[in-house]
MARNU-444682 format. One record per residue: x, y, z of N, C-alpha, C, O in turn. Coordinates in steps of 0.02 Angstrom, whole numbers, plus 50000, padded with zeros to 5 digits. Atoms other than C-alpha are relative to their C-alpha. Layout:
XYZXYZXYZXYZ;...
***
This chain:
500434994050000500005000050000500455006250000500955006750035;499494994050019500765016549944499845007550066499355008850102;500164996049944500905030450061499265003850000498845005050043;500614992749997499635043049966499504995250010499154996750059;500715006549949498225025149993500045002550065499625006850079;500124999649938498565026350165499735007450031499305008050074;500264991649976498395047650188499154997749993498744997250039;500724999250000496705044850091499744997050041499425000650080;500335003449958496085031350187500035001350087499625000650132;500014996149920496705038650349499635005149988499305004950040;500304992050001495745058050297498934995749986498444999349997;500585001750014494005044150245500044997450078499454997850095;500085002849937494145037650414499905004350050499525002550095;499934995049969494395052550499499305004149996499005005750047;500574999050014492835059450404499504996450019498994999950022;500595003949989491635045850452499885002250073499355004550094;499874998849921492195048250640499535007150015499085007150057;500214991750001491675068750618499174998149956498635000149977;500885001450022490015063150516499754997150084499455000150130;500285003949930489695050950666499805005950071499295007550101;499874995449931490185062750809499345006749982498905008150023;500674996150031488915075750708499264997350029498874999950069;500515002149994487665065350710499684996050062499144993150060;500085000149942487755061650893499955005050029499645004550082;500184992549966487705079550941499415002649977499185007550006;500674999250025486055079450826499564999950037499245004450066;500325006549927485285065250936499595000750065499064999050090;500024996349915485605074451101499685004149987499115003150008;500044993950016485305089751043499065001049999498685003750039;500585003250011483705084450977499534997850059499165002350076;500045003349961483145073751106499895004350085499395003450120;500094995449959483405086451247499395005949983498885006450018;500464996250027482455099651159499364999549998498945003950001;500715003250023481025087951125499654998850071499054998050080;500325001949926480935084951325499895007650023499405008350059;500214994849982480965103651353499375001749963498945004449998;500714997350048479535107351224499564996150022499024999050024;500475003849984478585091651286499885004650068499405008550065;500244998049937478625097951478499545008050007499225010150056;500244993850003478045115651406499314995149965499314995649904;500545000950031476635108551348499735000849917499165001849895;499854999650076477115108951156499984992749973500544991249952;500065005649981476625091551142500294999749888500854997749873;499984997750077476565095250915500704999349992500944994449963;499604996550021478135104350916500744992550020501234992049983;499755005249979479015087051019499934997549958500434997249922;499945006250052478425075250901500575001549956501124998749954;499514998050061479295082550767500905000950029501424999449998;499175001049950480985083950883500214994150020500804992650023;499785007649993480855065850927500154997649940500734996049930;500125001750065480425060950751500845001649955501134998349912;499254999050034482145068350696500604994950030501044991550003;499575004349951482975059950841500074993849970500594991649947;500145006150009482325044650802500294998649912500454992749915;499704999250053482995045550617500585000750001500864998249952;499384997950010484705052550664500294991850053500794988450041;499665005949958484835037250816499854993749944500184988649955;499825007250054484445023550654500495000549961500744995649933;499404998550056485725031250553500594998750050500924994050028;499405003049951487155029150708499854990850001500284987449973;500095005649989486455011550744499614995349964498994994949962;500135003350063486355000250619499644992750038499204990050005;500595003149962485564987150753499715004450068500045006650115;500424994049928484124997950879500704997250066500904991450071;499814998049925485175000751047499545006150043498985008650045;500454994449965485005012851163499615004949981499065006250005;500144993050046484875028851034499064997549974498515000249979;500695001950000483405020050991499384998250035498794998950019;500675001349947482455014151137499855007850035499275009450050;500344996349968482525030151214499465003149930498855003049932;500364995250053481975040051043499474995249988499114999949971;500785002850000480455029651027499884998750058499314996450064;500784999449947479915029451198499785008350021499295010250054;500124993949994480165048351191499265002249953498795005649974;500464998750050479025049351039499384997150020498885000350002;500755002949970477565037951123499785003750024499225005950011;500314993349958477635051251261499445004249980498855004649999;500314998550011477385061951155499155002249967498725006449977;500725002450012475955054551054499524999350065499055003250061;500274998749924475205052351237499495004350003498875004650002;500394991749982475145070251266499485001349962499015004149989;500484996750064474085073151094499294994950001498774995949970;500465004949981473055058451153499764993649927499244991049909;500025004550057473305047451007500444994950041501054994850046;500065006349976473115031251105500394993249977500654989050013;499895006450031473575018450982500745000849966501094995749967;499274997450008475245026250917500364999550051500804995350059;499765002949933475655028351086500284994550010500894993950012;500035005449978475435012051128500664994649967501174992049990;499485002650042476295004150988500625002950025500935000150070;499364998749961477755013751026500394998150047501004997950043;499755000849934477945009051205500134992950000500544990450038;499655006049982477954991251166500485002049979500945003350018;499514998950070478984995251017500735002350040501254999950016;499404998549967480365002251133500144995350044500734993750049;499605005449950480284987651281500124995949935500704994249947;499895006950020480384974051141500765001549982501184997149993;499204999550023482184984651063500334999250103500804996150126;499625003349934482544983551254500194995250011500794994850027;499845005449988482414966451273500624996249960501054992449980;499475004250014483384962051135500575004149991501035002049956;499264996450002484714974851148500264999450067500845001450076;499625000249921484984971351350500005004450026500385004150075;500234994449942484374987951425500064999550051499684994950065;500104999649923484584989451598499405000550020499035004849997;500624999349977483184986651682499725007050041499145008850046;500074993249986483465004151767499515004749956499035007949977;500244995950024483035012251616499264997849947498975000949902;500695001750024481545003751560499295001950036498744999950018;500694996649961480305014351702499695004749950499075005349949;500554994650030479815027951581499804996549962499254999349970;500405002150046479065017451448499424994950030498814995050019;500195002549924478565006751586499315002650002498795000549977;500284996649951477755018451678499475006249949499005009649970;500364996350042477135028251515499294993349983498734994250007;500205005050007476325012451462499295000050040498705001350028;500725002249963475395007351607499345007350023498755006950041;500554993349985474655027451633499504999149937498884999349938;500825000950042473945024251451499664997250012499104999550022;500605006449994473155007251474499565005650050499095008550023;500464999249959472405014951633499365004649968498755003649975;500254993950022471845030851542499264997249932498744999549908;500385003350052471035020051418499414996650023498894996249991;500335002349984470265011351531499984990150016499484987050033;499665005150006471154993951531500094999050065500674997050068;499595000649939471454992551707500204994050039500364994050098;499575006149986472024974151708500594999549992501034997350028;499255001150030473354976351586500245008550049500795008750076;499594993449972473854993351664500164997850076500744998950095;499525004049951474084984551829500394993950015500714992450065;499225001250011475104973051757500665001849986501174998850002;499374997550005476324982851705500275004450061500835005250086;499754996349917476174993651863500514996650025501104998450021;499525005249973476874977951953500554999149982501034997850019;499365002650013478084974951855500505005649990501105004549992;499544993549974478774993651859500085000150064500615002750083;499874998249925478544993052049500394995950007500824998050046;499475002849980479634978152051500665000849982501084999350024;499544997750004481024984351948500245007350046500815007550067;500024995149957480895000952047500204999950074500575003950103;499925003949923480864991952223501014998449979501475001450007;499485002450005482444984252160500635003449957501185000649955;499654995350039483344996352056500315005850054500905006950067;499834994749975483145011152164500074999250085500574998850121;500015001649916482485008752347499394999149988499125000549934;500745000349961480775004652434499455005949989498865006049973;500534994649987480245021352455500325005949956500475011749972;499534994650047481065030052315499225003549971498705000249964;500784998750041479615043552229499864997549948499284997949927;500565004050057479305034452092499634995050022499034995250009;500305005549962478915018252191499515004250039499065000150051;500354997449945477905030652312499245000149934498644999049942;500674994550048476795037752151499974991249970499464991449936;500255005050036476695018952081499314996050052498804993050037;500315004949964476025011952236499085004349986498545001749971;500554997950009474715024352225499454999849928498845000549930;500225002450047474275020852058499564992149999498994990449984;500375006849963473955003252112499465000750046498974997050043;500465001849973473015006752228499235001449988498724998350002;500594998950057471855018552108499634993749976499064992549996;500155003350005471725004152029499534993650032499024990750014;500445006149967471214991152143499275003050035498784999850054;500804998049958469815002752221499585000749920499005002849927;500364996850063469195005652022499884992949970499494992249923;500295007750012469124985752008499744995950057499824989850060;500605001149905468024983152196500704995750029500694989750043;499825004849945469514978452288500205004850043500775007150035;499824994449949469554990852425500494998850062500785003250093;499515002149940470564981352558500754998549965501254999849998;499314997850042472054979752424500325008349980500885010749971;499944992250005471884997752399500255005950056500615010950061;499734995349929471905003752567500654996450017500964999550060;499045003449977473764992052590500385004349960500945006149978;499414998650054474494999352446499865008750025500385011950033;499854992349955474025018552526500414999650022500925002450005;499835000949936474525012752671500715002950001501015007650026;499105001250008476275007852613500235004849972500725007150002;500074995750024476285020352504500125007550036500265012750006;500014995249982476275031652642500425000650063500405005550100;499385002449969477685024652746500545002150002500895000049956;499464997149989479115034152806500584995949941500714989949940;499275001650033480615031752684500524999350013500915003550034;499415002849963481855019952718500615003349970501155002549998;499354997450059483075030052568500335004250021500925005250009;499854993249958483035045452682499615005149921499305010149939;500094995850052482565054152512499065002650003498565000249976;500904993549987480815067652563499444997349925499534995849866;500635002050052479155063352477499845007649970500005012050010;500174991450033478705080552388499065000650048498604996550041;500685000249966477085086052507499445001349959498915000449988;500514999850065475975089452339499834990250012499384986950039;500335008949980476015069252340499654997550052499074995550055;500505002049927475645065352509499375004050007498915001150036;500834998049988474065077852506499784995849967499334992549994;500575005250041473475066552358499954994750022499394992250034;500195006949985473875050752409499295002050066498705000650060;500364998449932473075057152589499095001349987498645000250028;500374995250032471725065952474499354993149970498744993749974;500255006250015471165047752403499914993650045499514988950043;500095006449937471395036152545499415002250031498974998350049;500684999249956470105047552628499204998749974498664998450002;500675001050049468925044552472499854994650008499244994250017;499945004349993469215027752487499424997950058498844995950052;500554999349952468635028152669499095002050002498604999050023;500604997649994467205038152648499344997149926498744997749915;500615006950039466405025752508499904995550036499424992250016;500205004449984466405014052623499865002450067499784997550103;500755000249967465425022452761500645002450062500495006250107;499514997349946467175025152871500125009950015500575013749996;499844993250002466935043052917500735002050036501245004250011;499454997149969468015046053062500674997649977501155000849997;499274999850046469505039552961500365003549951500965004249939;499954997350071469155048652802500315006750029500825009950018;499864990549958469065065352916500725000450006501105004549980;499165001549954470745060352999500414999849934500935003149936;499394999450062471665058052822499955006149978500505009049973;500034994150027470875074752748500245005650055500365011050027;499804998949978471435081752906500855002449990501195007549991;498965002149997473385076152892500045004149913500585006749898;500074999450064472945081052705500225008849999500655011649966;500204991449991472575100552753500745003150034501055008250019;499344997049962474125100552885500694999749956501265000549978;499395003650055475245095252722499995006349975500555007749955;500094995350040474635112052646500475005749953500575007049894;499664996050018475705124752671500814998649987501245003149992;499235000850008477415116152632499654996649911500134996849873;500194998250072476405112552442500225001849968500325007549988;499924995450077476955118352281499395004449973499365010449960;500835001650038475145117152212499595002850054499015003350033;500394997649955474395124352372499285001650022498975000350074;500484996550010472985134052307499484995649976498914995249999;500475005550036472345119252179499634994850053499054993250066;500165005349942472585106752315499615002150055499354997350083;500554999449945471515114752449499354999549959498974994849971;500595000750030470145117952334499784989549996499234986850000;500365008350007469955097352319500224998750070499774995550098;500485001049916470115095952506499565001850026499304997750064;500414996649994468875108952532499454995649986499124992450027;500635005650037467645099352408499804992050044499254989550057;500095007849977467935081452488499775002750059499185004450067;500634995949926467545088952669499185000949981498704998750013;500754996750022465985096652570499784992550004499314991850043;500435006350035465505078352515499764996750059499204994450068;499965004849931466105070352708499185001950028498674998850041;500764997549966464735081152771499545000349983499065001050022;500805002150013463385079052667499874990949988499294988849982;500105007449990463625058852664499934997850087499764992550113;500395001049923463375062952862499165002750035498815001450084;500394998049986462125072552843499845005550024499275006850042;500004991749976462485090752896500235002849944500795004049920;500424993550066461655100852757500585005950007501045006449966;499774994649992462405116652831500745002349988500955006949954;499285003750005464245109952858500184998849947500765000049931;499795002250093464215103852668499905007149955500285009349912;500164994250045463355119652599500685006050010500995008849964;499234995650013464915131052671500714997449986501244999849968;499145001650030466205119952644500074999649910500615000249881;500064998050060465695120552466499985005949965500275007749913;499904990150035465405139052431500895003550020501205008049992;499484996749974466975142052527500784996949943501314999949935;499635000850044467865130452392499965002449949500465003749915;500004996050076467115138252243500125005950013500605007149976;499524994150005467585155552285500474998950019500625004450043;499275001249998469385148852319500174997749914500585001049882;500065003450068469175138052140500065007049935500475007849889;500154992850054468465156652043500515003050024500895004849979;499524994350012469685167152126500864999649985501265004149973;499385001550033471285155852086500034996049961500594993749951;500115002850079470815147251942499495004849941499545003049883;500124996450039469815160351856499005001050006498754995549995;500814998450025467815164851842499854991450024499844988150077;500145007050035467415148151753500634995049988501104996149951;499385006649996468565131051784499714994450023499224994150060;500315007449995468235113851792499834997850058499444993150068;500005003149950468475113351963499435004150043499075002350089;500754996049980467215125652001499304999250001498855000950039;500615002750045465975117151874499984992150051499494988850034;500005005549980466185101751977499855000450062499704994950087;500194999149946465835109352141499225004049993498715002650025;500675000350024464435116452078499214996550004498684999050023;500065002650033463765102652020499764995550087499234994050114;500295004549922463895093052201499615006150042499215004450085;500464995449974463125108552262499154999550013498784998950062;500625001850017461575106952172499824993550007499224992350014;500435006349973461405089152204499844999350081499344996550103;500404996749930461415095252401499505002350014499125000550059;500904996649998459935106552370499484996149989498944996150018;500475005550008459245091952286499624997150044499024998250054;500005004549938459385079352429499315003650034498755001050037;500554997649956458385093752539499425002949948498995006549972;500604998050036457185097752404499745005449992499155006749981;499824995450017457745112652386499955002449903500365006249878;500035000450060457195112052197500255008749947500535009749894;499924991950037457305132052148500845000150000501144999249947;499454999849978459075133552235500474993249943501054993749921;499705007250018459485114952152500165000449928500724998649910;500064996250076459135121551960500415005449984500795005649936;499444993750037460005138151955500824996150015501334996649981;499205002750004461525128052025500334996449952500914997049932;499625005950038461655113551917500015003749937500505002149903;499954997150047461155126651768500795003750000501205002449956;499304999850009462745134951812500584996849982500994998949940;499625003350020463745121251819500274997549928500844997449906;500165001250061463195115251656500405006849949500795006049902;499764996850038463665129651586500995002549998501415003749955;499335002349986465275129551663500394993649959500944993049933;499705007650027465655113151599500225000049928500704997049905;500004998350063465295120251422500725002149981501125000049939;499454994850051466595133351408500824994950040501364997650029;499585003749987467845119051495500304996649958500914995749950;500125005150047467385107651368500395004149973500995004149985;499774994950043467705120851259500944998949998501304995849958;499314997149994469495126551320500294992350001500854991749974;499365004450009470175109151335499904996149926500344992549902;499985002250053469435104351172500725004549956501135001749919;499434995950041470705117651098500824999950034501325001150000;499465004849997472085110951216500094995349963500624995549930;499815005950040472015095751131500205001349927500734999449903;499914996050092471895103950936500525001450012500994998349987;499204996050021473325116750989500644995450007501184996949980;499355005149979474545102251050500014996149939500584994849919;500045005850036474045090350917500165003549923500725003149899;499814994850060473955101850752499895007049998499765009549944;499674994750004474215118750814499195005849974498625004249959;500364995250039473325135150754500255005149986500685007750022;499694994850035473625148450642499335006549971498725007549965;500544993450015473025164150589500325002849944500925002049957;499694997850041473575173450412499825005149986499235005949971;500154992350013473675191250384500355003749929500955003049919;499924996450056473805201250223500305006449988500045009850032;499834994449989474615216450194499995004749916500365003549869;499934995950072474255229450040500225006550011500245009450066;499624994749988475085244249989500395002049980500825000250019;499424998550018476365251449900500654998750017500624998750079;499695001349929477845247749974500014997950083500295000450132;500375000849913477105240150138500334992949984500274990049930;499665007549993478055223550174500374996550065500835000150085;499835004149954478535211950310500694996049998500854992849947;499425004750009480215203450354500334998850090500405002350139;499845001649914480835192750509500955001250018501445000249983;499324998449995482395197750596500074996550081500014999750133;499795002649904482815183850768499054998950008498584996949973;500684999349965481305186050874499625007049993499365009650042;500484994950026480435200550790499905000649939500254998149895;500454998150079479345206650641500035006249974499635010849982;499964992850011479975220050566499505001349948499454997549900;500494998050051478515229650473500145007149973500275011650013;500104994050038478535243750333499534998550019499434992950041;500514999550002476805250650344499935008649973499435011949987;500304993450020476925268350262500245007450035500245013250013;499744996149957477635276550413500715002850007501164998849997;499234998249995479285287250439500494995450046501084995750064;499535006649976479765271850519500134995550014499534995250025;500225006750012479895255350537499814998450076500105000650126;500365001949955478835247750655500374992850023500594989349977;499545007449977479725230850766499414997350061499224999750114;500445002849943478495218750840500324994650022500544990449983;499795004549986479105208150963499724991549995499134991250011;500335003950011478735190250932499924994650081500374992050113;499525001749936478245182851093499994993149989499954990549933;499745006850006478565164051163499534997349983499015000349996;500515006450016477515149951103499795000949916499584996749877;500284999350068477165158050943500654998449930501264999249937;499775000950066477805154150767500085006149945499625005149906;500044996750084478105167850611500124998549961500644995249971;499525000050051478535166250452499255003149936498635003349934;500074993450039478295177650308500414996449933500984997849916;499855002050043478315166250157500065005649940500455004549895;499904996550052478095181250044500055006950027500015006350088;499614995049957478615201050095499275002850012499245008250040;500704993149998476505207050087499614990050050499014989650036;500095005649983476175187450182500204999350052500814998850049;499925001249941476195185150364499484994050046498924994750071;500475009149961475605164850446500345001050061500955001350069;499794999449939475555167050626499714992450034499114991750022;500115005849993475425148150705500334999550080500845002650095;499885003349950475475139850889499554996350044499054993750019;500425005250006474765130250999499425002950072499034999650107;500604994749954473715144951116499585002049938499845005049891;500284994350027472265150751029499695005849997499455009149952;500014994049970472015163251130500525004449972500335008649931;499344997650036473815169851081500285003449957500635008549953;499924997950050473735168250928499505005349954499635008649904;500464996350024472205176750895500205008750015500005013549983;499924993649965472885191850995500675002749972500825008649980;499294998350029474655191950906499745005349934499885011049916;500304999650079473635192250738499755009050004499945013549967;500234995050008472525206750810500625005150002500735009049956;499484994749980473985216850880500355001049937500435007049926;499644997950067474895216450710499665004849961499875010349943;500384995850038473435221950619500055007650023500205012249985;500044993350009473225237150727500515003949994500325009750002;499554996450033474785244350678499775004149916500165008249893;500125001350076474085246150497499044998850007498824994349972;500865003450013472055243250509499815003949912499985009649894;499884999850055471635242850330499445006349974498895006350001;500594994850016470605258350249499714999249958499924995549913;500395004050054469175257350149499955005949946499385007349927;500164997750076469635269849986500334996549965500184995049907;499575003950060471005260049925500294991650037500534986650011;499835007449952471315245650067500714997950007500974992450002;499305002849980472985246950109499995001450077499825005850116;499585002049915473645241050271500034991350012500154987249967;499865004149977473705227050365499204995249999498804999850000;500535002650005472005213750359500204991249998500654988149970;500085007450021471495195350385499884997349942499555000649902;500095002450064471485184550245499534997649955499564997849893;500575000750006469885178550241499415008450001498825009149986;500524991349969469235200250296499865000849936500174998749887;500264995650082468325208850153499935007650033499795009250091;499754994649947468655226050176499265004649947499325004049886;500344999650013467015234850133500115007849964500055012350006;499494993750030467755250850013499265006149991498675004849978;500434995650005466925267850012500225004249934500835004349931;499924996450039466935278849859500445006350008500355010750050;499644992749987468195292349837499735008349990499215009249957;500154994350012468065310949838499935003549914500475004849889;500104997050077467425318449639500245004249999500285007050054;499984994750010468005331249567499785003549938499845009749934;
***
């Protein structure tokens, strides 16, 4: 072999190494990104970040490994979030089976795991979803510790379970344990313990155990103020109290612990919220009970209507995560034109000067043509308000219709001045 063979073949070797090493900084790169956009609630904008991942980790690994099990159980996630069930699903085997035969650590097989068995449940499966529970709680038990928080939040899952298939004395063990000082030394986050605390007492109080239920929603309330969630979480202690006392039978006791949750519900969740519409809702079946019929009607009518504009708003969660929304604005005019610079919109509009709109977070621009502005994300609240705010820079006039206008607007033109 002659020297200049060997240079080339040493400078092709060298190159593959720098392709490779590329395409591992893709991967990551990728991959990270797609977990920050998922946790923002960009569930859309993830797919498409896994989806690359998952393309750049088949091109490194010519048989699935790791690059691959995680990037498809990342991508199930995300399908998850958008509530496409059956993609999901597929996926999550689709990642334990490259586990199995690539030799995964059993460490890192909890999130698909643990994604897994939340769909089944969600679905409604809750045989197969507490099989897999089990079998995450046993790698978990044995991986990490006893009382590690994931094992803490599985047990409780289980025990969901077993009270949602009539086995209430399996349900109340797995609280129980569930709620068992930690042998790891490693702190339960007190948001958990209100819930677990929050459900054990529900538990109780279906089956007729008051003074127990009291005593958990109790320990539940004294968990409060060391909370994250504080505000949310009282409002559903508030409510369950409301319920304790009208399954005892003090009308009075139920009627304020209920009003006292829905103005906590309206004034830190907003007007109208689900959780409002749901207290409501047990309200009016209180008035019911006493035959209270006038009082019993305007309540549940509220609720109802509550429920509507809920419906509503999470119907367009789901749209904006899944395929997004957009809005397209027009621009006429002599010289009037649009162009993006970073995170702003710089606009001619006629004026001695150029106008700079900031673009804020969550939203999308682009300005396929210079009189063409597609505003897209996954608020449609947002976006509707981006759209307006652009326009009024520019609102379009009706002798000749230049400015700024929706794409669908008809701009209704008035006749000019004769002479």
């Amino acid at each position: 072999m002659t020297r200049r063979t060997m240079l080339w073949l040493f400078a092709l070797e060298l190159s593959i190494v720098q392709i490779h090493g590329a395409q591992q900084d893709g991967w990551q790169s990728n991959s990270a990104l797609g977990r920050q956009v998922l946790a923002a609630g960009r569930a859309h904008e993830a797919q498409r970040l896994f989806e690359q991942a998952l393309r750049t980790a088949e091109a490194i690994e010519t048989v699935p490994g790791r690059r691959v099990f995680i990037s498809t159980s990342d991508l199930g996630a995300a399908y998850q979030a958008q509530k496409k069930f059956a993609e999901a699903e597929a996926l999550d085997r689709k990642a334990l089976e490259i586990a199995r035969v690539a030799g995964i650590p059993d460490r890192e097989l909890l999130p698909p795991l643990t994604n897994l068995a939340a769909l089944l449940r969600e679905m409604g499966r809750y045989a197969e979803s507490e099989s897999v529970y089990c079998r995450t709680l046993t790698i978990a038990e044995r991986e990490m510790a006893p009382y590690h928080a994931q094992t803490y939040r599985i047990l409780r899952e289980l025990a969901f379970l077993s009270a949602a298939q009539g086995r209430p004395e399996e349900a109340e063990q797995d609280y129980l344990r569930a709620l068992q000082p930690g042998e790891s030394g490693e702190a339960i986050e007190a948001d958990e313990l209100v819930t677990t605390r929050s459900y054990l007492g529900d538990l109780y109080r279906k089956q007729g155990r008051y003074a127990e239920s009291a005593a958990q929603y109790a320990q539940a309330m004294s968990l409060l103020e060391q909370a994250s969630q504080k505000g949310r979480l009282r409002i559903g202690v508030l409510s369950r109290l409301g319920q304790l006392a009208a399954d005892q039978g003090s009308f009075r006791r139920a009627e304020s612990l209920y009003r006292t949750a829905l103005g906590e519900a309206q004034k830190t969740l907003g007007p109208e919220n689900e959780q409002a519409a749901a207290i409501l809702n047990n309200l009016g079946h209180l008035y019911t009970s006493k035959e209270n019929y006038g009082r019993a009607k305007e309540t549940l009518e509220q609720a109802r209507t509550m429920w509507g504009t809920a419906r509503a708003r999470i119907q367009n969660m789901v749209i904006g995560v899944s395929e997004g929304f957009s809005q397209e604005l027009e621009i006429n005019g002599v010289g009037y034109r649009a162009a993006l610079a970073g995170n702003k919109l710089n606009l001619q509009l006629g004026f001695s000067h150029e106008v700079n709109y900031r673009i804020p977070q969550g939203i999308t621009i682009k300005c396929e043509k210079p009189t063409s502005i597609l505003i897209s994300g996954a608020d449609k609240q947002t976006v509707g308000q981006v759209a307006a705010e652009i326009r009024a820079h520019r609102p379009p006039e009706p002798y000749k219709g230049k400015g700024v206008k929706y794409i669908e607007e008809t701009i209704i033109r008035k006749e000019g001045k004769k002479k």
